[in-house]
Gaussian input, Z-matrix of N, CA and C with variables (Angstrom, degrees):
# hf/3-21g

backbone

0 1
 N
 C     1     B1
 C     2     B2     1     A1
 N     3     B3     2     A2     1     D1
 C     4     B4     3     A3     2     D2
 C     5     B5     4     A4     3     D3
 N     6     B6     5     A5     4     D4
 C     7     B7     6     A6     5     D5
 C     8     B8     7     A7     6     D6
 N     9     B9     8     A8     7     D7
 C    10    B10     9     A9     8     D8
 C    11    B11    10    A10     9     D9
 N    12    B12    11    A11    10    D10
 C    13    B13    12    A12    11    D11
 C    14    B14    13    A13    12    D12
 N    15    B15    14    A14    13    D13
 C    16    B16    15    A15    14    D14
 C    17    B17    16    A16    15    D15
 N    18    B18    17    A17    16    D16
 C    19    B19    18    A18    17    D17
 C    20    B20    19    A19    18    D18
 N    21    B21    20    A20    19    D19
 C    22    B22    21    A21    20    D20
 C    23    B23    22    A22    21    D21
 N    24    B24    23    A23    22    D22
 C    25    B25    24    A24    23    D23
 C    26    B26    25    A25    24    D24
 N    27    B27    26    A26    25    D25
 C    28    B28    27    A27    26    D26
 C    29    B29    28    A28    27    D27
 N    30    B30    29    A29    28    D28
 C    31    B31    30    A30    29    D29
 C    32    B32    31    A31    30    D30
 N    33    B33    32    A32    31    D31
 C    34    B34    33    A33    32    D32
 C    35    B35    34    A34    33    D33
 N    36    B36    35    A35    34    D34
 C    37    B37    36    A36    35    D35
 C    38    B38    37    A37    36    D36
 N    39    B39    38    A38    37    D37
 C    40    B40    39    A39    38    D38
 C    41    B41    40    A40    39    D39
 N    42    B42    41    A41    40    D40
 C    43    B43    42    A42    41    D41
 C    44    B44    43    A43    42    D42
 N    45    B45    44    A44    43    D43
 C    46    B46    45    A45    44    D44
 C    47    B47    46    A46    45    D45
 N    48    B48    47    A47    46    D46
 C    49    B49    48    A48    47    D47
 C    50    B50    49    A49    48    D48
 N    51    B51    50    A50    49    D49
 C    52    B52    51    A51    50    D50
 C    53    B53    52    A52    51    D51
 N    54    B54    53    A53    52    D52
 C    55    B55    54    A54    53    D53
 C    56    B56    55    A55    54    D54
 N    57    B57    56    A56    55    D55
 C    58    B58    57    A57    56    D56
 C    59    B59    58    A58    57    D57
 N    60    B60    59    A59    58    D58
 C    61    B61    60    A60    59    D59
 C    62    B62    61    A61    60    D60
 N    63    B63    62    A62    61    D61
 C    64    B64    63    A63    62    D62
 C    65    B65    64    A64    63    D63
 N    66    B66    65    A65    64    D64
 C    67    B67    66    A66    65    D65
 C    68    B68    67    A67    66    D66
 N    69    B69    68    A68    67    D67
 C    70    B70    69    A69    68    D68
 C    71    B71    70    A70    69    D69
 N    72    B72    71    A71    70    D70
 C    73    B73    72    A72    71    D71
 C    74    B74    73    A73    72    D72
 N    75    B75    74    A74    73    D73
 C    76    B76    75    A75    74    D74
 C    77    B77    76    A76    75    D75
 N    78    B78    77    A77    76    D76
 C    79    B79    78    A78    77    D77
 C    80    B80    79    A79    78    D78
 N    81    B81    80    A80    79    D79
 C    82    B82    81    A81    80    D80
 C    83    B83    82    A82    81    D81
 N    84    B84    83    A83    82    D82
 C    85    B85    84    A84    83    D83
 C    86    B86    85    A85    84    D84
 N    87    B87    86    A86    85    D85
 C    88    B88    87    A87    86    D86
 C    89    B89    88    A88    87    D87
 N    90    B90    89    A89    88    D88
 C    91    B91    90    A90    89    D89
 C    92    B92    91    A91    90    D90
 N    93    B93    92    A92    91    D91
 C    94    B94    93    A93    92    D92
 C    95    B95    94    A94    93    D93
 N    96    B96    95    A95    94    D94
 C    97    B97    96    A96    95    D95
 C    98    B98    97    A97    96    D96
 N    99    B99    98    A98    97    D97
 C   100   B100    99    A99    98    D98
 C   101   B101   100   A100    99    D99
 N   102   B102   101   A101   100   D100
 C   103   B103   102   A102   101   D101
 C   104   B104   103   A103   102   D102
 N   105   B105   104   A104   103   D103
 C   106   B106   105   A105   104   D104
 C   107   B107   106   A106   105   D105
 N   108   B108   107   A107   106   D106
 C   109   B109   108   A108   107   D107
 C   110   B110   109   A109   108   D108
 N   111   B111   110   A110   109   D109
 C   112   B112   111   A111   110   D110
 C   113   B113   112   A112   111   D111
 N   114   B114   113   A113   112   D112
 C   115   B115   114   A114   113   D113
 C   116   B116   115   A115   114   D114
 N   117   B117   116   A116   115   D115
 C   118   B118   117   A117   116   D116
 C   119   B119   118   A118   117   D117
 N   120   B120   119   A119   118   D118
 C   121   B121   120   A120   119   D119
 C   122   B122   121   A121   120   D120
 N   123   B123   122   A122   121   D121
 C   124   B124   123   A123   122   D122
 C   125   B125   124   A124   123   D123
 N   126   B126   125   A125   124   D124
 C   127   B127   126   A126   125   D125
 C   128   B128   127   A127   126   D126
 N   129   B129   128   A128   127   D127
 C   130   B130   129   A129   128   D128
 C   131   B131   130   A130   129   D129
 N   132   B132   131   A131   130   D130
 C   133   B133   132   A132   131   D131
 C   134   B134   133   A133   132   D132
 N   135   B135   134   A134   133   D133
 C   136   B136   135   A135   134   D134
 C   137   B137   136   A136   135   D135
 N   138   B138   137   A137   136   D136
 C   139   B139   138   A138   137   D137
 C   140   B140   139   A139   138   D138
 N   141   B141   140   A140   139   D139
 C   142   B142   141   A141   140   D140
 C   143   B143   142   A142   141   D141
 N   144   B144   143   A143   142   D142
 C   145   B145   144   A144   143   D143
 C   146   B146   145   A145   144   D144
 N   147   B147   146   A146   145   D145
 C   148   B148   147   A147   146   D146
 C   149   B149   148   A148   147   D147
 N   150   B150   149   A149   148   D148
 C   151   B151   150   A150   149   D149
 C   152   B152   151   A151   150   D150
 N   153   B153   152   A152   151   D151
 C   154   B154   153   A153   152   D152
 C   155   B155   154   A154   153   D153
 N   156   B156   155   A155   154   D154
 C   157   B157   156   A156   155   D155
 C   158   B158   157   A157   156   D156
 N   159   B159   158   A158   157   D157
 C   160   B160   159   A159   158   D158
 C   161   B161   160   A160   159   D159
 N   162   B162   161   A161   160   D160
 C   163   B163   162   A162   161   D161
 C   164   B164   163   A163   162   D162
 N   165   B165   164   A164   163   D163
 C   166   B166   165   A165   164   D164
 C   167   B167   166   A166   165   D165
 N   168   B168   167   A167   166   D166
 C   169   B169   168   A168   167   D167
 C   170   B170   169   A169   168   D168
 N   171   B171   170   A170   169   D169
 C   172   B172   171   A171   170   D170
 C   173   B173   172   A172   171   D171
 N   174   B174   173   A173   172   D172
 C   175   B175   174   A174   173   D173
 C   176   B176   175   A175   174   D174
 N   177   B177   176   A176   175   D175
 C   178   B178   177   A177   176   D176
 C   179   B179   178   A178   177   D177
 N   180   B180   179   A179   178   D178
 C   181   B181   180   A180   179   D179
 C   182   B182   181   A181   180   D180
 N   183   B183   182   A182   181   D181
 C   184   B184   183   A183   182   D182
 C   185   B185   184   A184   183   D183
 N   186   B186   185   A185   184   D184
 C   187   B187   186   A186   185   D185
 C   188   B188   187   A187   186   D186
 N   189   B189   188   A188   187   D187
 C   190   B190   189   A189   188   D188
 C   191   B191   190   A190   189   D189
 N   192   B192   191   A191   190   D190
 C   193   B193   192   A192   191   D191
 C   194   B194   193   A193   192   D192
 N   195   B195   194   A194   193   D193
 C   196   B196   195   A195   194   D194
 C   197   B197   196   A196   195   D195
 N   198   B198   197   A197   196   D196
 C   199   B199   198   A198   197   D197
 C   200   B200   199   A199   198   D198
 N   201   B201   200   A200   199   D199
 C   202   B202   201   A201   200   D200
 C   203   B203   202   A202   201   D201
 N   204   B204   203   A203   202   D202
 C   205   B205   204   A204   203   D203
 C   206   B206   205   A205   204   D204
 N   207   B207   206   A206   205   D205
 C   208   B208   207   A207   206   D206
 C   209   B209   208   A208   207   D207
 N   210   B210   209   A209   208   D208
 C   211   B211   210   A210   209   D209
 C   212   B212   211   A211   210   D210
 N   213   B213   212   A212   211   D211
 C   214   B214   213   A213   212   D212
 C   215   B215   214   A214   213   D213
 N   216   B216   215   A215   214   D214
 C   217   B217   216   A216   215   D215
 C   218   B218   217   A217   216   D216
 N   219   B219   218   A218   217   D217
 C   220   B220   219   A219   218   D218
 C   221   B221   220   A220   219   D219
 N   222   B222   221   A221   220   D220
 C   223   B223   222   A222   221   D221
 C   224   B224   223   A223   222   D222
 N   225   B225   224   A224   223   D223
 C   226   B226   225   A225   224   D224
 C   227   B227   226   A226   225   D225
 N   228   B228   227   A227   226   D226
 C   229   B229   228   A228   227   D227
 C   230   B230   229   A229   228   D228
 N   231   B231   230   A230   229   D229
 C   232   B232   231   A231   230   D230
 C   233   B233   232   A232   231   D231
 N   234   B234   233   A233   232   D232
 C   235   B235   234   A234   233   D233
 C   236   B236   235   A235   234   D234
 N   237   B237   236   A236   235   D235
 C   238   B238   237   A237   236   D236
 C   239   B239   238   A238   237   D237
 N   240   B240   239   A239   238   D238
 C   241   B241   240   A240   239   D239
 C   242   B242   241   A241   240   D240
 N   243   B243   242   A242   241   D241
 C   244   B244   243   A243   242   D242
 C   245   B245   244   A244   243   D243
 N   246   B246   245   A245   244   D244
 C   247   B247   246   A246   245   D245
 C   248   B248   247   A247   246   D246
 N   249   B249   248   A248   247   D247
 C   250   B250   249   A249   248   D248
 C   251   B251   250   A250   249   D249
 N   252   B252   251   A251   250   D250
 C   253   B253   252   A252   251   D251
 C   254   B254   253   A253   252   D252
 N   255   B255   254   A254   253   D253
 C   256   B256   255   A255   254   D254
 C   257   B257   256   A256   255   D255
 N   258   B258   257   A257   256   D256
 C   259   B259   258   A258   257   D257
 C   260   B260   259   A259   258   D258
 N   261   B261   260   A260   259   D259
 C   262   B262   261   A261   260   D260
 C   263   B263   262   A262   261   D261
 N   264   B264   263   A263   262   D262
 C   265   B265   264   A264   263   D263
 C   266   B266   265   A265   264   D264
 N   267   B267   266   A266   265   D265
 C   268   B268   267   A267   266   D266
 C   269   B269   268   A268   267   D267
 N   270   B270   269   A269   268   D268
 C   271   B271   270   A270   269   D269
 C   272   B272   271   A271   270   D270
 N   273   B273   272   A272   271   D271
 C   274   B274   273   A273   272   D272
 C   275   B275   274   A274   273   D273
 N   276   B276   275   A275   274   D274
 C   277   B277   276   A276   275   D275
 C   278   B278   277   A277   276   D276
 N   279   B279   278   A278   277   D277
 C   280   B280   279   A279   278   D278
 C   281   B281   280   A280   279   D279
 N   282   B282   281   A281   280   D280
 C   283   B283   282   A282   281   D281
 C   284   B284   283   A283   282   D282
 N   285   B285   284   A284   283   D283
 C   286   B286   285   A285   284   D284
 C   287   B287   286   A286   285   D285

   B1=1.4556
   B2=1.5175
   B3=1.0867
   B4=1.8018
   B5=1.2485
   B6=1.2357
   B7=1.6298
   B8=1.8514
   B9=0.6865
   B10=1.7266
   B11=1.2966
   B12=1.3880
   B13=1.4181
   B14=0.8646
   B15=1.5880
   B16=1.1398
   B17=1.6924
   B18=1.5722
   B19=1.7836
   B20=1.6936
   B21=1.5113
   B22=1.2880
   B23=1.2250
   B24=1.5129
   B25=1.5802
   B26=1.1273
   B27=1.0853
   B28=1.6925
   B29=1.2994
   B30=1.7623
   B31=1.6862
   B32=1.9797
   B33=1.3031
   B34=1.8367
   B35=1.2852
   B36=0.8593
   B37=1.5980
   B38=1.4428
   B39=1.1121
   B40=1.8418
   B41=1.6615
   B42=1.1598
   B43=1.4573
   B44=1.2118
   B45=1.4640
   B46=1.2960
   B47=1.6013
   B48=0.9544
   B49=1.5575
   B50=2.1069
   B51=1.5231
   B52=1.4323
   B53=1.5718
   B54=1.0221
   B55=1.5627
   B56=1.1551
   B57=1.4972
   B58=1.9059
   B59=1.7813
   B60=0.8600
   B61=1.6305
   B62=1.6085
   B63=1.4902
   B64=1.6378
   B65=1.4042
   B66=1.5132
   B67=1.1925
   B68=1.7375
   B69=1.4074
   B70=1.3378
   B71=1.9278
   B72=1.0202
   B73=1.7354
   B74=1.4087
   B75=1.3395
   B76=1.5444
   B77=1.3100
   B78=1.2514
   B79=1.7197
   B80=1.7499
   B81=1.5581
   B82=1.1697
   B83=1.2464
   B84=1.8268
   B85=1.4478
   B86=1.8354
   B87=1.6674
   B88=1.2824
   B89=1.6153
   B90=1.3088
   B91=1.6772
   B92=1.2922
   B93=1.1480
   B94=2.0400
   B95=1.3923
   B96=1.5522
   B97=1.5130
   B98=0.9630
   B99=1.8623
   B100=1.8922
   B101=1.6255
   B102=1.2884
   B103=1.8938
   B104=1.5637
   B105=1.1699
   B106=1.5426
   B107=1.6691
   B108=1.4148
   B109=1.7144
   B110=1.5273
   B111=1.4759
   B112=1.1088
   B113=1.6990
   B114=1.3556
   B115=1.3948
   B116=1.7199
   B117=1.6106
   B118=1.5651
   B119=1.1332
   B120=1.2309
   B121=1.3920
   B122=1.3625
   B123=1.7380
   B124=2.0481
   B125=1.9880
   B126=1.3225
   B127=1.3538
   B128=1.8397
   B129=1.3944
   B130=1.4304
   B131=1.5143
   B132=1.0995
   B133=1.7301
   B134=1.0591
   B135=1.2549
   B136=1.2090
   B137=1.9015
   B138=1.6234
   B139=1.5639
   B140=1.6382
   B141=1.4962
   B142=1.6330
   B143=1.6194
   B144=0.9351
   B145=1.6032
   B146=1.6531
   B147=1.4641
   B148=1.2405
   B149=1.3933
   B150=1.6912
   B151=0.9994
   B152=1.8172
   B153=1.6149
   B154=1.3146
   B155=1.4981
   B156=1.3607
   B157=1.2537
   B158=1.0131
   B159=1.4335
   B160=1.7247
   B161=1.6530
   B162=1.5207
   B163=1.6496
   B164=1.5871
   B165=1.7955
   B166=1.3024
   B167=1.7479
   B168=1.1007
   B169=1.6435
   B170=1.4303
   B171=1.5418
   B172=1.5942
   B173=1.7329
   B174=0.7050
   B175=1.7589
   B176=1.6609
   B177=1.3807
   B178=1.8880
   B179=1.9251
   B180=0.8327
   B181=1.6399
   B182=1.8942
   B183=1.2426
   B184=1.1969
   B185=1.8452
   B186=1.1724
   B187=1.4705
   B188=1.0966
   B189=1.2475
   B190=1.3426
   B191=1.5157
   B192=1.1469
   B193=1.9254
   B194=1.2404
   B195=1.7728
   B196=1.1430
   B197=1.1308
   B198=1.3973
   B199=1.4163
   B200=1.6994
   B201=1.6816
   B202=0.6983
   B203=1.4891
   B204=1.8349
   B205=1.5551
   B206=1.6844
   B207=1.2376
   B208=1.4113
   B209=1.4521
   B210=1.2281
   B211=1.4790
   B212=1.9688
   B213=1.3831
   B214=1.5455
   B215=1.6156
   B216=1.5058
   B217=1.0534
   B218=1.7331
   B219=0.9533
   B220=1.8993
   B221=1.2517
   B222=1.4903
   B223=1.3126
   B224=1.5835
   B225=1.0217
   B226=1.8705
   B227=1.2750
   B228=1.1563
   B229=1.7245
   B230=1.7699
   B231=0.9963
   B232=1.3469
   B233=1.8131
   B234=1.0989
   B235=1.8227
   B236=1.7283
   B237=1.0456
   B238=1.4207
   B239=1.9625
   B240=1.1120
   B241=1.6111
   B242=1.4313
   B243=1.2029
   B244=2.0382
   B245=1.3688
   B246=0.8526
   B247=1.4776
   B248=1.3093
   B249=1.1514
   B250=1.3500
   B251=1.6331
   B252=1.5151
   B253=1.2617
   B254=1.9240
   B255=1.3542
   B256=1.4055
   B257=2.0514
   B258=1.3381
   B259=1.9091
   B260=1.1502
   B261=1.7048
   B262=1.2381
   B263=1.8283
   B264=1.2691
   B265=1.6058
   B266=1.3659
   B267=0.9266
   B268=1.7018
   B269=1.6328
   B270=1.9277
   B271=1.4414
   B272=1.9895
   B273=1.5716
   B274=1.6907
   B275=0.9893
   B276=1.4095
   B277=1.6092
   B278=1.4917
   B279=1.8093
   B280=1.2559
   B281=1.1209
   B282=1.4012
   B283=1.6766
   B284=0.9746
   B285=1.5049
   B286=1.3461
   B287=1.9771
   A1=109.14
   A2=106.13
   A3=131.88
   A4=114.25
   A5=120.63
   A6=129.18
   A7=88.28
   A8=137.99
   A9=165.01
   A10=100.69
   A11=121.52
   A12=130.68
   A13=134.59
   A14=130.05
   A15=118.48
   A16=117.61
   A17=95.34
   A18=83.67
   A19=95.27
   A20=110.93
   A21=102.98
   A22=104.61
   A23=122.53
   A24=147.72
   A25=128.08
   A26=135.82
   A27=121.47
   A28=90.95
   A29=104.44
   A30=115.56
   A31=93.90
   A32=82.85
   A33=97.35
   A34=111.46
   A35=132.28
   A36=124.89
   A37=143.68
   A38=143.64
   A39=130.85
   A40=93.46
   A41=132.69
   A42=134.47
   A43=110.34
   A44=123.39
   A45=116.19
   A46=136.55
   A47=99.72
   A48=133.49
   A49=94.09
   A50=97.64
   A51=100.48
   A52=131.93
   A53=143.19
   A54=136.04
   A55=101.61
   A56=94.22
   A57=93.50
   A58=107.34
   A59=125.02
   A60=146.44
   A61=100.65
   A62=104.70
   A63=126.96
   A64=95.81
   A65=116.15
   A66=108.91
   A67=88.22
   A68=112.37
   A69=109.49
   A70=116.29
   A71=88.21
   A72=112.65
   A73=100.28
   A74=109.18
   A75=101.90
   A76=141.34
   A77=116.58
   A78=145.38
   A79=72.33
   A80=134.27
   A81=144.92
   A82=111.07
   A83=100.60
   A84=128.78
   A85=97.74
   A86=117.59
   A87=109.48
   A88=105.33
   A89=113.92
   A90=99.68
   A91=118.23
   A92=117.93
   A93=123.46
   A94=100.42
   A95=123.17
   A96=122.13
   A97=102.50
   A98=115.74
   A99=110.33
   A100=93.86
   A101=133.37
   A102=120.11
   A103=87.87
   A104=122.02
   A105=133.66
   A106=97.56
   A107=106.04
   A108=115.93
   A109=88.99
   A110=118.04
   A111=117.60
   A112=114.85
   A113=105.42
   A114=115.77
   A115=105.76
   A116=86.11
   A117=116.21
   A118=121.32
   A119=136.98
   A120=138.68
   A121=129.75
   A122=106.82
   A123=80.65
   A124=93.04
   A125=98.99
   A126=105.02
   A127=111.62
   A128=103.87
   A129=117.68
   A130=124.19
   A131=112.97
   A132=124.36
   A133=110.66
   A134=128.18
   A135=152.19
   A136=114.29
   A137=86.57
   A138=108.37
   A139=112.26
   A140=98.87
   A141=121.20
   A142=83.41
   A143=139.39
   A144=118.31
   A145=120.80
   A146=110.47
   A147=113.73
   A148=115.72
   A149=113.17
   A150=133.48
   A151=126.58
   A152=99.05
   A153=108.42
   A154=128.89
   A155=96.93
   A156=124.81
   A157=120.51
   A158=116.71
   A159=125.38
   A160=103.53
   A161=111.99
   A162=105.17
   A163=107.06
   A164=107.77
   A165=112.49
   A166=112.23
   A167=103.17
   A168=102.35
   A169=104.63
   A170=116.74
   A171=101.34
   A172=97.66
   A173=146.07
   A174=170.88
   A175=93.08
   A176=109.27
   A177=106.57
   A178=92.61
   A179=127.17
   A180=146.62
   A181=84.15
   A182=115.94
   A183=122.24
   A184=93.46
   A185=124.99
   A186=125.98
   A187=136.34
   A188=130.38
   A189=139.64
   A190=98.44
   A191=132.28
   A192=132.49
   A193=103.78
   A194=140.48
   A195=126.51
   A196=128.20
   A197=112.28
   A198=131.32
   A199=123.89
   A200=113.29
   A201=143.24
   A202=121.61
   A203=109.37
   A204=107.73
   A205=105.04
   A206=117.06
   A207=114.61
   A208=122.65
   A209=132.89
   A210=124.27
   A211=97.92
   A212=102.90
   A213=93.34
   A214=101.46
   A215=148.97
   A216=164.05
   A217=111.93
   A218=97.24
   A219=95.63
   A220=101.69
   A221=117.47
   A222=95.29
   A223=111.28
   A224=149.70
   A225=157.25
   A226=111.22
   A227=94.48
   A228=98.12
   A229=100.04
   A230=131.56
   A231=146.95
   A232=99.26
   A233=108.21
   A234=97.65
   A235=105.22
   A236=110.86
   A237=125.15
   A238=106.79
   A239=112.59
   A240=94.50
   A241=95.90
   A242=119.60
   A243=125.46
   A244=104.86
   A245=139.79
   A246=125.25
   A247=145.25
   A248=106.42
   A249=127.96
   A250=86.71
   A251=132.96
   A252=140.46
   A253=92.74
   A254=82.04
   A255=84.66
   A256=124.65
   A257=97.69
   A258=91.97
   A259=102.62
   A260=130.76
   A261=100.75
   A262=118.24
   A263=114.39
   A264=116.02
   A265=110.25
   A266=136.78
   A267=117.80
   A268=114.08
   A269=108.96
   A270=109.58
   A271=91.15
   A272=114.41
   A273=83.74
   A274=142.05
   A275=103.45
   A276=136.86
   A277=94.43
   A278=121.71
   A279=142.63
   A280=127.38
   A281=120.93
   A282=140.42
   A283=108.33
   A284=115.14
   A285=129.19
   A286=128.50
   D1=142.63
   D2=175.24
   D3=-64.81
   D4=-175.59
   D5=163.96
   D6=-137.27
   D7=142.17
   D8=155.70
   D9=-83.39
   D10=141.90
   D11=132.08
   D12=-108.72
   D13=121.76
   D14=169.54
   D15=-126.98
   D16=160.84
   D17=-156.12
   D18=-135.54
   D19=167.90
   D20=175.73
   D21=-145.16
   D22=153.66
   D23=-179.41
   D24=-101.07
   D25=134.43
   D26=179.68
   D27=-145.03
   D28=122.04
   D29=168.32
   D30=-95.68
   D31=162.92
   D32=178.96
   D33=109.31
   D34=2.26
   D35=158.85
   D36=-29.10
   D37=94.49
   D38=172.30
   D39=-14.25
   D40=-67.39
   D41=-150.11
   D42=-56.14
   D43=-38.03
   D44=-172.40
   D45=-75.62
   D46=91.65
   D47=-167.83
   D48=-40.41
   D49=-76.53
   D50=175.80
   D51=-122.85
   D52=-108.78
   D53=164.61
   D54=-97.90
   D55=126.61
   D56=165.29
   D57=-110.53
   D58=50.31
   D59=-163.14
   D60=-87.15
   D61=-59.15
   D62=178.22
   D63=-46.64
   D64=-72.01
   D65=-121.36
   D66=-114.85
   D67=10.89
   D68=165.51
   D69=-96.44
   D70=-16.05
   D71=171.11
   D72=-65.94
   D73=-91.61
   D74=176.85
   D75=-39.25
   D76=-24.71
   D77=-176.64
   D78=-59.81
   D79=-77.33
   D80=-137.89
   D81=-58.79
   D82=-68.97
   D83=-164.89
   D84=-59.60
   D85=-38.24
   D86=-170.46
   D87=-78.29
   D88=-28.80
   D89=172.57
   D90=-97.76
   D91=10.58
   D92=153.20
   D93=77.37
   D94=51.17
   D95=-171.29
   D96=-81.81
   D97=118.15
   D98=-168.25
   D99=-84.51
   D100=-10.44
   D101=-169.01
   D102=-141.33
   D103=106.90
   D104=-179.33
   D105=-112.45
   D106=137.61
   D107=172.84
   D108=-115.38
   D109=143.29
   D110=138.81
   D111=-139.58
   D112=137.26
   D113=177.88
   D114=-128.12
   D115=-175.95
   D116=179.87
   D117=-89.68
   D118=131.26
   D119=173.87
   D120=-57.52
   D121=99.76
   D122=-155.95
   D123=-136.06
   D124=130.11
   D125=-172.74
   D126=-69.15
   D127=97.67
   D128=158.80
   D129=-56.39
   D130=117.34
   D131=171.60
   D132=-26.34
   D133=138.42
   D134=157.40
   D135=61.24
   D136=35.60
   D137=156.47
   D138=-94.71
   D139=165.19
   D140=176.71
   D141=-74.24
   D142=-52.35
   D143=-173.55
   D144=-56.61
   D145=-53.29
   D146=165.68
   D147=-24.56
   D148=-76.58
   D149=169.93
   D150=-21.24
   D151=-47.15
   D152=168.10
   D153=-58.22
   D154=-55.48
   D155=170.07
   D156=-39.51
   D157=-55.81
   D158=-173.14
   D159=-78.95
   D160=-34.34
   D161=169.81
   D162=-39.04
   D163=-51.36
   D164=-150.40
   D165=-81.50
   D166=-2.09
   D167=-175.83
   D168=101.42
   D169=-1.46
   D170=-145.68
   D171=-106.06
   D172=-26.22
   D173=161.24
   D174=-14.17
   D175=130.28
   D176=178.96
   D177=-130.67
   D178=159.17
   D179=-170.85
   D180=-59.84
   D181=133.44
   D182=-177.42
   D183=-93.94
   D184=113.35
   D185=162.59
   D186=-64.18
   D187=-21.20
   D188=-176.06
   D189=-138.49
   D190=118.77
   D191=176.33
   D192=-101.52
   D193=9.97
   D194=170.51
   D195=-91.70
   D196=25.63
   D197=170.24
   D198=66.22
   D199=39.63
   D200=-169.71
   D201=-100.16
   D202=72.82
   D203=-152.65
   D204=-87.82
   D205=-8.60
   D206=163.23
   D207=-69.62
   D208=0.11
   D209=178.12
   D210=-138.89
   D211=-26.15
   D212=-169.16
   D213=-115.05
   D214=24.77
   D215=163.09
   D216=-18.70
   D217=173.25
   D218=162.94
   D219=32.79
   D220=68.87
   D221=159.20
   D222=-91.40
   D223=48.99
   D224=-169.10
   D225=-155.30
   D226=172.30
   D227=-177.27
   D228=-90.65
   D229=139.23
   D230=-142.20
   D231=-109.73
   D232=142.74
   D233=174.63
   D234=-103.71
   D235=-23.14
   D236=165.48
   D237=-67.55
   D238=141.13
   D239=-171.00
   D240=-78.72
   D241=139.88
   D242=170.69
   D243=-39.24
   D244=-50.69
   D245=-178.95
   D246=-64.09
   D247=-4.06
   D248=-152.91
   D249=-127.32
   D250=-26.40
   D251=-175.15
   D252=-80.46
   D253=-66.79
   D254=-173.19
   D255=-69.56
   D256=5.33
   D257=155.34
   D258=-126.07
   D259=19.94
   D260=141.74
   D261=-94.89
   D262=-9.41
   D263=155.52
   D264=-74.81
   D265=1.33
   D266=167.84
   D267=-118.85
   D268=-0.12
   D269=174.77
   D270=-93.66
   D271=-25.81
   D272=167.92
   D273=-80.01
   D274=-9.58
   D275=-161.72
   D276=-68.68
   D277=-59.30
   D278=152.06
   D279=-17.32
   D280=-50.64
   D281=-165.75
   D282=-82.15
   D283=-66.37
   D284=-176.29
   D285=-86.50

């Protein structure tokens, strides 16, 4: 028997200044991840993020609660503009 890796990604961050598309690609392709997840950053109930969020004004009605960050992601208002979040999740989605 083997060992597998599998690894996971989450675009949407406060931190992310600009695209991390580049350099989340390569992160992948250079460590040969045979089962890659990547999702959306999406504030789950009755997290310290939530929590932040809703301090900040920034918190949006979570649509789906089954923890499903590939289709229901971003649930907040984003400091990164949404669009630019969301094609760099669909240029790794692409790559990898």
């Amino acid at each position: 028997a083997g060992i597998v890796v599998i690894a996971g990604f989450i675009v949407g961050f406060d931190s992310e200044q600009d695209s991390v598309a580049p350099q989340m690609i390569e992160c992948i392709e250079a460590m040969s991840v045979p089962v890659c997840m990547v999702g959306l950053l999406t504030a789950l109930p009755n997290t310290q993020l939530t929590r932040r969020l809703e301090g900040e004004k920034r918190l949006l009605p979570l649509a789906f609660d089954h923890g499903d960050q590939c289709t229901t992601g971003l649930n907040f208002v984003t400091r990164r503009p949404r669009r630019d979040i969301l094609n760099d999740y669909r240029a790794i989605l692409a790559a990898v």
